[in-house]
N, C-alpha and C positions, 0 to 999 in steps of 0.2 A: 536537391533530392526531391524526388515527386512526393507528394501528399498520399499520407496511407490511406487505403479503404478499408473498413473493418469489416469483417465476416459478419451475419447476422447472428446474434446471441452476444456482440460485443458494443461499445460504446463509449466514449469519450467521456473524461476531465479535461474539461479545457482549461489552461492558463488563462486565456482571456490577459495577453502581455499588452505594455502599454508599447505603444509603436514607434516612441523614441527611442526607449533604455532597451530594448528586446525584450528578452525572457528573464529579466529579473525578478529574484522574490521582493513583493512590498506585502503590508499589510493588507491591502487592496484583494491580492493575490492570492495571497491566503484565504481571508476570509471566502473568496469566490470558490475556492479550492474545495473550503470546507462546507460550504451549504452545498455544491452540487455533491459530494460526496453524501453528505447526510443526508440529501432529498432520493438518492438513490437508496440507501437503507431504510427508507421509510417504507413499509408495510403498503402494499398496493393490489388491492384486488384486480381479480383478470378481467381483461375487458371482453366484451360480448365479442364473439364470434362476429368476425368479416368485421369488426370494428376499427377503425387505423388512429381514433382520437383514443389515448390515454386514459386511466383510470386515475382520478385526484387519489392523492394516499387516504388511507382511513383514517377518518377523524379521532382524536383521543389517543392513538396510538403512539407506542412507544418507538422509539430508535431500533432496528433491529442488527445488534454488535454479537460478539461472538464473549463468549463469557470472560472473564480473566483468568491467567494462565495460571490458575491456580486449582489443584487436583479436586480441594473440597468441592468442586462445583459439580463433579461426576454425581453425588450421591441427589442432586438437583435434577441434572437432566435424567437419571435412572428414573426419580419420583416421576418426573412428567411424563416419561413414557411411557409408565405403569398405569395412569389415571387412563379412567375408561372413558374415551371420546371428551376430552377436553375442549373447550372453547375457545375465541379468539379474548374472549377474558378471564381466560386460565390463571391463576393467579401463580402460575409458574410462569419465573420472565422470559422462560427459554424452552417454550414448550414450541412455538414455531421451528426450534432449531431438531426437535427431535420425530414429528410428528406429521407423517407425510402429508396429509390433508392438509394441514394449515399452512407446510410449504405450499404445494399446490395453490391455497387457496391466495397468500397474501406473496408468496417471493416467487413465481413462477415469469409473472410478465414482466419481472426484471431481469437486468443485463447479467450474464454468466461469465462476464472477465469487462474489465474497465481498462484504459489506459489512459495517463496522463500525456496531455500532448496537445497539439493544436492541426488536426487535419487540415487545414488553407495552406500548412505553412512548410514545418517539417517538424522532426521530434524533436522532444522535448529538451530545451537547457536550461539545467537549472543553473541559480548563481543569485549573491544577496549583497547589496551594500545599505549597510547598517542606516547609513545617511538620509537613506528614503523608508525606513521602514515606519517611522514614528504616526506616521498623521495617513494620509492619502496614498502618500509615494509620488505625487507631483514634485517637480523641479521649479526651483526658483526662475526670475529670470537672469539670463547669464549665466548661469552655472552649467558646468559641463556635464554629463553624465559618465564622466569617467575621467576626472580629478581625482587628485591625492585624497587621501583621508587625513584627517584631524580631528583634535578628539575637539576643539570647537564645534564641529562640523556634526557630532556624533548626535543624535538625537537619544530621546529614551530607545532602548533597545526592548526592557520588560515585557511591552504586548506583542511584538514582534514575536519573541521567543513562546511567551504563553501560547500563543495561538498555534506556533510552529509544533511546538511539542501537544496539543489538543490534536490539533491534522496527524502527527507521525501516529498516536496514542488509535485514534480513529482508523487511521490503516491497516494498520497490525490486528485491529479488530475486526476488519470488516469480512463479512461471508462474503461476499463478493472479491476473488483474486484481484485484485492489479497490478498491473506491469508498467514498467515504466519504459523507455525507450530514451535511450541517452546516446547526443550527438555532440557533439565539441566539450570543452571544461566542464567537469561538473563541482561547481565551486563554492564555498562558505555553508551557508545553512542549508544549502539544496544538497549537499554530499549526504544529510540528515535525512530531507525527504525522498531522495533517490533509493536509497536503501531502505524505507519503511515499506516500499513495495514489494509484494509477493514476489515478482520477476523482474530484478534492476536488468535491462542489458543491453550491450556496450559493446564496438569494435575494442580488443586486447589494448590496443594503444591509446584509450580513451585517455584521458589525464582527471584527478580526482586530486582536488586541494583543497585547503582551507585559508579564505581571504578575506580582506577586512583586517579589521579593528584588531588586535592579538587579543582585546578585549572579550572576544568569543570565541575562541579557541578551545578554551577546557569545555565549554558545556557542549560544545560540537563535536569533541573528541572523544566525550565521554560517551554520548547517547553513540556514533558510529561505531565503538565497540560494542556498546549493550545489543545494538543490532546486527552484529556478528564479526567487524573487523579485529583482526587479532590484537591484544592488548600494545603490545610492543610498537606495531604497524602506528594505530592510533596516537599514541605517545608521541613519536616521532613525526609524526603528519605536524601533530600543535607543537612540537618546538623547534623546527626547523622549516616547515611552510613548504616544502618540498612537494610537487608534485606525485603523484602515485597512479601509476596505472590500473585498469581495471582489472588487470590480469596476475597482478599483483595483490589485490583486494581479497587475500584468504592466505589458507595455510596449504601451499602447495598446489595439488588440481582441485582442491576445493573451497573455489572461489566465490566472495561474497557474491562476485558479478555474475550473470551469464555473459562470458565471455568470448564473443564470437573471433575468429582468428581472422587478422588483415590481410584482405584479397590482395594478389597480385595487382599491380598497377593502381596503389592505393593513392597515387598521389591525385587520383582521378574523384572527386567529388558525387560525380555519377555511381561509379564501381564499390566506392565505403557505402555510399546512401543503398545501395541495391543488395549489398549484404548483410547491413543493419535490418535493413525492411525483412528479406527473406525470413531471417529470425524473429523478429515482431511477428509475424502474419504468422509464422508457424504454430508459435508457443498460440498465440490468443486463438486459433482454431483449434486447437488441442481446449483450451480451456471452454470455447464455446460449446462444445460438443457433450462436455462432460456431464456427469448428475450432481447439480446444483448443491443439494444438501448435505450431500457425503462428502464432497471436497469441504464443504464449511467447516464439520462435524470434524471432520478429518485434521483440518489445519488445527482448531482446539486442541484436539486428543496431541499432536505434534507437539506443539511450542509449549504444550504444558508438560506433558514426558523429557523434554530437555532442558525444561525450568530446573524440576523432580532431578533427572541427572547430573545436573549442576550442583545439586543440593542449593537450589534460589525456592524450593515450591518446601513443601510437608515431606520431604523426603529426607535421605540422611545421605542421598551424594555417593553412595556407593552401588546406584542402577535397582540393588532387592526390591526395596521400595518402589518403585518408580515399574520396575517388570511386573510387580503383582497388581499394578496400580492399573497398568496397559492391559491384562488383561480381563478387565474386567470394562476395557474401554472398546476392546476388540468383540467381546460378547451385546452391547452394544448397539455396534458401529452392525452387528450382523440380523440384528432386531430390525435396525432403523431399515435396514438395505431390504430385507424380508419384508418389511408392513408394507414399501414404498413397490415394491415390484408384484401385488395384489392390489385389482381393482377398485378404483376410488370407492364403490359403494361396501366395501366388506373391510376396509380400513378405520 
């Protein structure tokens, strides 16, 4: 498959894989995953005009994450919005989230969609053996990179997992969408990070398992519901090990995955690679193009309304709560769009 080119407004996570094992998750991975993730959230003033060197993020600054999906935080960003000409040290944490200026001023020269992946190569495969996660993710010598497992063999899994669920925690938060792009197996703890992205997407026949240790199974199966796979689907994934299609991955037509359908003449590596792409390059210029703040703001008000509808958030689970909640998220969501579409100096 050729190497994707991103549309401008968009930009890479790279794996950064080691070039033995492929694209397996180690520690190593992670961590890389996670500081280029978080160096993108960092608050970055715009760089001068005709300038092509980068602005350093601002010093002292905070991470910029989207709230937690929890309703009380409305009555926060209403306060921010309401304060007259706030500052980049608003002692509101989420006054950039609401306050077109400070978008402007600090999330403007950042990327408007991310994608995990490795542009050299081809998309993204996830996939984890426990074996390497502990330390580096270097291989002894003599060891195969795809030997049996043994729980000899097993190293501590704890930071592996800490880390993994800090990255998925970090996604789910980030104002910035990503998309992930999935080409072969997506298998063990990458099933976890595949779906913490905004847009998982996938040929229909993609295959999604859980491997390794049985030792990680429930905490893998638990978070791939929490992040939308149906309970049942999950269940059966950890105790039978079965593979599961992308297309498969939801209730019906509404699937975890975006799931693209297998071209004719799919045995053809060229014709899967050129249909996976088409959809990549689509969605991420749709998200390039879009207004920065409002999709952020937006994604919030969402995953927190569906907490609320769950009855997981301050609601009571039967939607009242949760509609009377929305509108006053919609009232808002119509401020922020109004201040943002008035010229920077009357903002």
């Amino acid at each position: 498959m050729k190497p994707i080119v991103l549309p401008s407004g968009a930009a890479w996570l790279r794996m950064n894989a080691d070039p033995v094992r492929g694209k397996v998750l180690t520690l190593n991975v992670l961590r890389s995953l996670h500081g280029q993730l978080t160096a993108q959230l960092q608050p970055q003033a715009k760089p001068e005009s005709g300038s092509d060197t980068p602005v350093s993020p601002v010093p002292g600054a905070f991470t910029h994450t989207l709230p937690p999906f929890e309703p009380q935080y409305l009555d926060e960003l209403e306060a921010a919005f309401a304060a007259s000409a706030p500052s980049p040290s608003s002692s509101s944490t989420y006054a950039w989230l609401v306050h077109p200026h400070l978008w402007r001023q600090f999330r403007t020269s950042r990327p408007k969609a991310l994608v995990l992946g490795d542009s050299g190569r081809d998309v993204f495969r996830f996939g984890h053996r426990i074996r390497f996660v502990a330390g580096s993710g270097s291989r002894q010598r003599g060891e195969s990179p795809v030997s049996p497992f043994s729980s000899a063999q097993i190293a501590n899994p704890v930071p592996f997992f800490h880390l993994l669920n800090q990255l998925t925690h970090l996604m789910r938060h980030s104002p910035i969408p990503i998309v992930a792009p999935l080409d072969g197996l997506v298998a063990g703890a990458g099933c976890q990070l595949a779906l913490a992205a905004d847009h998982a997407i996938a040929l229909a026949d993609t295959p999604f398992q859980l491997t390794g240790p049985p030792s990680t199974y429930p905490a893998v199966a638990a978070m791939l519901h929490h992040l939308g796979v149906p309970q049942t689907l999950a269940y059966r994934m950890m105790t039978l090990g079965e593979p599961v299609t992308a297309e498969q991955l939801g209730n019906g037509s509404s699937s975890v995955v975006d799931s693209v359908p297998v071209p004719q003449h799919a045995e053809s590596t060229d014709t899967r690679g050129a249909a996976l792409t088409t959809r990549v390059l689509d969605v991420v210029a749709k998200l390039a193009i879009a207004r920065g703040q409002m999709q952020a703001l937006s994604k919030w008000a969402y995953w927190t309304g569906v907490a609320m509808h769950r009855g997981d958030g301050n609601g009571d689970g039967d939607g009242y709560a949760a509609a009377s909640w929305m509108a006053r998220v919609v009232t808002l969501l119509e401020k922020v769009d109004e201040a943002a579409a008035r010229p920077a100096k009357e903002v």
